[in-house]
C-alpha positions in Angstrom: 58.6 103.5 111.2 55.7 103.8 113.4 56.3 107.6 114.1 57.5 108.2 110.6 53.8 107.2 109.1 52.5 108.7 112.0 53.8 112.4 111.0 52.0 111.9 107.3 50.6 115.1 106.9 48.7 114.0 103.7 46.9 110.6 105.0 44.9 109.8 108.1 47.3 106.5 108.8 45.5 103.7 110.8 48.5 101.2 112.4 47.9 97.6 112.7 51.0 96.6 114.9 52.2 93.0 115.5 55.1 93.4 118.1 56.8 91.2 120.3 55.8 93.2 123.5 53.1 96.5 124.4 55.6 98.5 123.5 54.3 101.9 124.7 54.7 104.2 122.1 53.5 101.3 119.4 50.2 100.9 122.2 49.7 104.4 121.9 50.2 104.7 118.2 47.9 101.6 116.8 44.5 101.1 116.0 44.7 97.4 116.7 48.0 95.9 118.3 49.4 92.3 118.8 51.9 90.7 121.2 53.5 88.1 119.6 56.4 87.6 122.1 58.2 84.9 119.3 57.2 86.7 116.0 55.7 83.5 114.6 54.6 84.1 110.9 51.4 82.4 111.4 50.3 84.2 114.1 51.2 87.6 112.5 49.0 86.2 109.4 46.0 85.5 111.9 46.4 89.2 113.3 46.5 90.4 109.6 44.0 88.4 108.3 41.2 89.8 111.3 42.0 93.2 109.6 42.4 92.3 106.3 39.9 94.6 104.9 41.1 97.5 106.2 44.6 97.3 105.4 46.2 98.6 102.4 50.0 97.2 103.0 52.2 95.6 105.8 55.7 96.8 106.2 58.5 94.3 108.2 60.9 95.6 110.2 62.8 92.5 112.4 64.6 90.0 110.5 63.0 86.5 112.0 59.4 87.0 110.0 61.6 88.1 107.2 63.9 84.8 106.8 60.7 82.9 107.6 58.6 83.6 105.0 56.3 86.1 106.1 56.0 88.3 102.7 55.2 85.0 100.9 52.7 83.9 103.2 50.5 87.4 103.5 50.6 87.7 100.2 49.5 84.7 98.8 47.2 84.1 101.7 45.9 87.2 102.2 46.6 89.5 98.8 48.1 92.0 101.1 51.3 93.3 99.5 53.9 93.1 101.7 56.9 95.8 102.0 60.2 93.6 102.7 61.9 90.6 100.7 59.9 86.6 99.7 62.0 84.2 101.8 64.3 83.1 98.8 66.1 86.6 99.0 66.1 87.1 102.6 69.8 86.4 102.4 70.5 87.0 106.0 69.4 84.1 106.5 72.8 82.5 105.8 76.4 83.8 105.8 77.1 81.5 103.7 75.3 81.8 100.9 75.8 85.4 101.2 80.0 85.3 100.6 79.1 82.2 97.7 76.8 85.1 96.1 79.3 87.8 96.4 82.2 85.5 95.4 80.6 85.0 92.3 79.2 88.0 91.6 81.7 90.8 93.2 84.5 88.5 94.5 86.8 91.6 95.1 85.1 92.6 97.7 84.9 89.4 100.2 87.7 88.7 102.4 89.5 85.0 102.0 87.5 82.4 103.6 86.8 79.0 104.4 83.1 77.0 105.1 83.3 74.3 107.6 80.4 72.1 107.5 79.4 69.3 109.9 78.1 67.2 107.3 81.6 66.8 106.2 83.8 65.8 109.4 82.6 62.9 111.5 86.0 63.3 113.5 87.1 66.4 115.8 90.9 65.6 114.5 90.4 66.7 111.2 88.4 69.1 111.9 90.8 70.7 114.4 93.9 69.9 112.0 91.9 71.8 109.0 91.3 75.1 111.0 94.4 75.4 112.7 95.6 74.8 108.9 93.0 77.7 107.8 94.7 79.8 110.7 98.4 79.3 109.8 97.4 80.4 106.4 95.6 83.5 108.0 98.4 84.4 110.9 95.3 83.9 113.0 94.1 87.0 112.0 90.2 86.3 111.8 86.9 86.6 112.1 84.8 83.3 113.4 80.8 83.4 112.0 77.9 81.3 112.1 76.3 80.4 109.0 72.4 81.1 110.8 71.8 84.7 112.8 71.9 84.3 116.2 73.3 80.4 116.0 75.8 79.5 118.8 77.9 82.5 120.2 77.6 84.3 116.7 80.9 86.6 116.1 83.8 86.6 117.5 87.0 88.3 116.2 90.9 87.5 117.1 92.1 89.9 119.3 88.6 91.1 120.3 87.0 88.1 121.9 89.9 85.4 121.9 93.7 85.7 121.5 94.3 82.0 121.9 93.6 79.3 118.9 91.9 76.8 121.9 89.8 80.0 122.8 89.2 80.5 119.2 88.7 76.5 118.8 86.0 76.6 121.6 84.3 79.5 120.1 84.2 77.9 116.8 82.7 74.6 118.1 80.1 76.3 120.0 78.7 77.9 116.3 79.9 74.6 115.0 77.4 72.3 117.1 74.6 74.8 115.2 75.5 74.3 111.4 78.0 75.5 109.1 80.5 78.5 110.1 82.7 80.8 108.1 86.1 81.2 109.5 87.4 84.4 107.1 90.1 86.9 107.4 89.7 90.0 109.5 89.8 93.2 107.6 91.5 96.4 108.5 89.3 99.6 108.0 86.7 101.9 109.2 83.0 100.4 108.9 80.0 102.3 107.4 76.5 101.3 107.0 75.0 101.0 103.3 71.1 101.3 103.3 68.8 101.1 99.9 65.0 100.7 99.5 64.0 98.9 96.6 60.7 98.6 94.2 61.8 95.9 92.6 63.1 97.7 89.7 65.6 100.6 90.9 67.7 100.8 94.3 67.5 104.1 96.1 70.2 104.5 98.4 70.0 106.2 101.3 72.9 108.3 103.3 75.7 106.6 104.8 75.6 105.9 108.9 78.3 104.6 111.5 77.0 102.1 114.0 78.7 101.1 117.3 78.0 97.6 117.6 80.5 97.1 121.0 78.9 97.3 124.3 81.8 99.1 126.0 83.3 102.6 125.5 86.1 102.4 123.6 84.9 99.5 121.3 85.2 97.3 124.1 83.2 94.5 125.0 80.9 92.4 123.6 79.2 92.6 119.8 75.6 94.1 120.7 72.6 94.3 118.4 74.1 98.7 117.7 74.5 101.4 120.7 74.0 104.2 118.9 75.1 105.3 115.6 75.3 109.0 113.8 75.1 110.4 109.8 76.8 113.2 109.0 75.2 116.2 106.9 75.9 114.7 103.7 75.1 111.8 102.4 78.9 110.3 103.4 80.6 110.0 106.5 83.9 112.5 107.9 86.2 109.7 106.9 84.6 108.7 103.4 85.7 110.2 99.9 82.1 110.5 97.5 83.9 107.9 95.5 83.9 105.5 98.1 80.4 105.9 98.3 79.9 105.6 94.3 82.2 102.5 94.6 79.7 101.1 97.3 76.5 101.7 95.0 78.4 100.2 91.9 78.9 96.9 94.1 75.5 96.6 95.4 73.8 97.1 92.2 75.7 94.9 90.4 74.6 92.2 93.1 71.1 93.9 92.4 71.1 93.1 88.9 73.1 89.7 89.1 69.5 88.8 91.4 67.2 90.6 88.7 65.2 88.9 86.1 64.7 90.7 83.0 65.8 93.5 84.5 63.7 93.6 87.5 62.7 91.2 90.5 59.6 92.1 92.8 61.2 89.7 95.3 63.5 92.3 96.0 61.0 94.7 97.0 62.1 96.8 100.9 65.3 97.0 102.0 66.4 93.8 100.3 70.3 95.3 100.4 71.9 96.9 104.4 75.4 96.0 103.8 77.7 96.5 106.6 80.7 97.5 104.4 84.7 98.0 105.7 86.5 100.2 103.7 90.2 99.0 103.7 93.3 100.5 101.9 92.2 98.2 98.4 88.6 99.3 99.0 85.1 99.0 100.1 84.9 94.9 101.1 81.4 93.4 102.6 81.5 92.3 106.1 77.5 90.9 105.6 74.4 92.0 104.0 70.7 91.8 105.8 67.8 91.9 104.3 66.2 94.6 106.3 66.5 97.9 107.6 69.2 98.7 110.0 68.5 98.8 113.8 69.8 101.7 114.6 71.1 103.2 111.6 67.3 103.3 109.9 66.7 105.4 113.2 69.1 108.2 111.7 67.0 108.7 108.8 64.0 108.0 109.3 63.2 111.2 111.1 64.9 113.7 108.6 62.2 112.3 105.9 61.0 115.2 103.1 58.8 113.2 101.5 55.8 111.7 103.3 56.5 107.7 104.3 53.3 106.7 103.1 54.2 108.0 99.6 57.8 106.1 99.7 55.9 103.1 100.3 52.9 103.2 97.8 56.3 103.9 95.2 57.7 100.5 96.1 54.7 99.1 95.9 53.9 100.5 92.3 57.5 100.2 91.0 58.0 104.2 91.1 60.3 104.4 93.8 63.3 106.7 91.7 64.2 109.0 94.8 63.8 110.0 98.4 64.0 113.7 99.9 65.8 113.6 102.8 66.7 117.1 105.4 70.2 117.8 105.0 71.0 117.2 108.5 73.1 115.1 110.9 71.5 112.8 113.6 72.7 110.9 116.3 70.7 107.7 117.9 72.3 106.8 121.5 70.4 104.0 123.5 70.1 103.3 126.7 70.0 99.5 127.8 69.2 97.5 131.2 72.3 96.4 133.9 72.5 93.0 132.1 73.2 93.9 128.7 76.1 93.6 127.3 77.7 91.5 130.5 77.7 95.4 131.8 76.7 94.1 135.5 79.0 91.3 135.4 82.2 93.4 133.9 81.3 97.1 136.1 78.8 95.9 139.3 79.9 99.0 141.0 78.2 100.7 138.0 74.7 99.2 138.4 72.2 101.5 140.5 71.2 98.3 142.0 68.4 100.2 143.6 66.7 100.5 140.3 66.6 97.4 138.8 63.8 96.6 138.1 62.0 99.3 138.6 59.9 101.6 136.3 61.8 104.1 133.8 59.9 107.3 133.4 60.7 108.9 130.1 58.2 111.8 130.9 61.3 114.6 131.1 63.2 113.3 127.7 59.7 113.1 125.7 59.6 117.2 127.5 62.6 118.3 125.2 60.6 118.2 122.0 59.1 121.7 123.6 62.6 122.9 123.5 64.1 121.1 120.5 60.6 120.2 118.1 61.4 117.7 115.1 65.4 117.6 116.5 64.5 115.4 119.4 62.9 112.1 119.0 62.2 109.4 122.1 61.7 105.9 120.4 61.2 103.2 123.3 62.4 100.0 122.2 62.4 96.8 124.1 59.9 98.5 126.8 56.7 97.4 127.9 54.2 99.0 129.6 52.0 97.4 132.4 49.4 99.5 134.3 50.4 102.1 133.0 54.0 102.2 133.5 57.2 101.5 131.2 59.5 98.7 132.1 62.6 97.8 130.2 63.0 94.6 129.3 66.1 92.7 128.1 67.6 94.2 125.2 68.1 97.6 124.0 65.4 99.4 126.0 65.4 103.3 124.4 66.8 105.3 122.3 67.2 109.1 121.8 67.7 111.2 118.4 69.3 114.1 117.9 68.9 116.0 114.5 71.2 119.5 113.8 73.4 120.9 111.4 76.6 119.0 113.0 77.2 115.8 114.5 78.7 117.6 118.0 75.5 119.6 118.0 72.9 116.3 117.2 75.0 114.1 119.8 74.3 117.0 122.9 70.5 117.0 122.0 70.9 113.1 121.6 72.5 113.2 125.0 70.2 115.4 127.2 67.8 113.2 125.8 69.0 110.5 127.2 70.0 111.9 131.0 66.4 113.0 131.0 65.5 109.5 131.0 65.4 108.4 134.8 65.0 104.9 136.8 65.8 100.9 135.8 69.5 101.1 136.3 69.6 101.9 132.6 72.9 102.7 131.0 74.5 104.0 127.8 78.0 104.1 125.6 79.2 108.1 126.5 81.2 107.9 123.4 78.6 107.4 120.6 79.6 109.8 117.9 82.3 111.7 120.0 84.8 114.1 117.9 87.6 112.4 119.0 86.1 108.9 117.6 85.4 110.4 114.8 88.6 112.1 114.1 91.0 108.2 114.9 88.6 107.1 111.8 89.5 109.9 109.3 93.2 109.5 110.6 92.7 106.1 110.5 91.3 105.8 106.8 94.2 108.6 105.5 97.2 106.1 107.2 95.2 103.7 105.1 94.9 105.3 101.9 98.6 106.1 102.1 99.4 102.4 102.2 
């Protein structure tokens, strides 16, 4: 977002940055910036209210702020008007209130499943007794989810990260010690990524992206926060009809208008709606919706922007947001990420240069490509700090690389020098991100599943 307001042509932009480390591009980038290592809300308000006068809007990116209240805060506090959902429709907040929401509204398109709340079992034998229940009804075929983000061990799918009910049990009672969790039915089908921004009065949806949320090649591994993702030149991915697509707009604005009053709601105002949608052989079905952009998949699009991002914003501010001109083009993000992510260290230790951990990452050759590639290369440091004046990755996804051409294959090699040009801190990366034969098992994939 930083780089996108950055390349306004039409508006001297002056960045007021409240970020959770000195990110160094962010550093270079902002007039005034913040480390706020916890993203508290009222220390974000304090940074905004010292500039108060000389900002025109904020914009919220992370989730945490989000579910906590920050919109309604700034604004009432401050008068600042805030880009991103009030609290009440920050609806990633809770899983749970997400599939009662779509059961009621759109029911066809939630998988069957079951809340378990600790309010309502004071004994582990029922409890046990009513999953294993829940299971038998399932053939164990399932997916295991907190009701909170990032409550207990979060996801975990049958087959994926347990094959055994007591491995499933213990995974469930780990979420289960947090608060409520969803035990539902796993879906078969190939994932896409739904984006819309939103004034408050119309939804404008953005092109469909594929994110790789496993840590391992092969969809192996651990669920990460996204590797890498890609968006094809159209608006729709190779193994989407454009009435999948239609279908997926239909079912988001009728949740959209279900959460409108009187035909609009300015609580919905950002990117209220990111639905991770599956498309199985009855359909698109939601896996979750968050109430923010998507990390990566905003990275695809951000870059191939027409129109300048200042101008998107004052729209959703003033309830004129009807379109977005986007570059026909496909893009691949790929990130690179310390030894530990993942369990990478733990799983492949003859992988880890152990020479480099912990030393500095020089990004100086990748940031060179832009001489050779312009606008189609982009270097976005992540979780990165820099101290005396050099970069250090830190514990999650440290950079990432986009690459912007006419085809995926071409985008993923410019995504791809970009990220061998990236030396030092025993960083490593998913080689398959957006690879043709990945691509290819999901049409297949989707055809075998259309067929029925």
């Amino acid at each position: 977002m930083v780089d996108a307001f950055k390349r306004s042509r039409k508006y001297d932009v002056k960045l007021f940055i409240a970020d959770k480390q000195g990110n160094p591009f962010n550093l270079k980038m902002a007039e005034s910036h913040a480390v706020i290592p916890d993203l508290d809300v009222e220390k974000i308000y304090e940074f905004a209210k010292k500039h108060k006068e000389e900002i025109d809007f904020g914009i919220v990116g992370p989730e945490k702020p989000i579910i906590n209240g920050l919109r309604d805060i700034i604004e009432n506090k401050l008068e600042i008007p805030m880009i991103c959902p009030v609290k009440e429709y920050a609806i990633e907040g809770s899983k749970v209130a997400q599939r009662r929401l779509f059961q009621e509204v759109v029911p066809e398109v939630n998988p069957r499943f079951k809340v378990f709340d600790p309010k309502d079992y004071d004994d582990m034998e029922p409890l046990k007794r009513e999953v294993y229940a829940w299971l038998d009804e399932l053939n164990n075929q399932v997916a295991v989810k907190p009701d909170k983000p990032a409550a207990g061990k979060g996801v975990g799918v049958w087959g994926d990260h347990f094959t055994t009910r007591e491995e499933l049990f213990q995974h469930f009672l780990a979420n289960f010690e947090h608060g409520p969790v969803i035990i539902e039915e796993k879906l078969e089908g190939e994932e896409s990524s739904f984006q819309a921004f939103c004034d408050g009065k119309h939804l404008v949806a953005l092109p469909e992206t594929r994110d790789y949320k496993r840590a391992f090649e092969g969809d192996k591994g651990p669920n990460t926060g996204g590797m890498g993702a890609y968006k094809d030149k159209e608006d729709i991915l190779p193994f989407m009809t454009h009435a999948d697509k239609e279908r997926e707009k239909e079912i988001v604005n009728k949740i959209f208008r279900h959460l409108c009053k009187n035909g609009e709601n300015n609580g919905l105002r950002g990117m209220p709606f990111y639905v991770a949608f599956i498309h199985t052989k009855e359909g698109p079905k939601i896996l979750e919706n968050n109430s923010r952009p998507g990390d990566p998949e905003i990275i695809n699009i951000l870059p191939l922007l027409k129109d300048d991002f200042v101008d998107v914003c004052f729209k959703i501010l003033d309830g004129t947001l009807t379109n977005i001109a986007l570059e026909k083009k496909a893009s691949v993000v790929i990130y690179k990420v310390p030894p530990n992510y993942g369990g990478f260290s733990t799983t492949f230790p003859e992988k880890v240069k152990t020479e480099e951990v912990g030393k500095p990452v020089d990004l100086s050759q990748a940031y060179k490509l832009s001489e050779k590639y312009g606008e189609n290369i982009h270097v976005y440091p992540a979780s990165m700090e820099q101290r005396n004046g050099e970069v250090y990755a830190l514990r999650s996804r440290a950079v990432c690389v986009v690459g912007i051409a006419d085809t995926i294959e071409t985008a993923r090699k410019i995504s791809l020098e970009g990220i061998n040009a990236i030396k030092g801190g025993a960083l490593w990366y998913r080689k398959d991100i957006a690879l043709s034969n990945h691509i290819r098992r999901s049409i297949m994939h989707m055809e075998k599943l259309r067929k029925g």
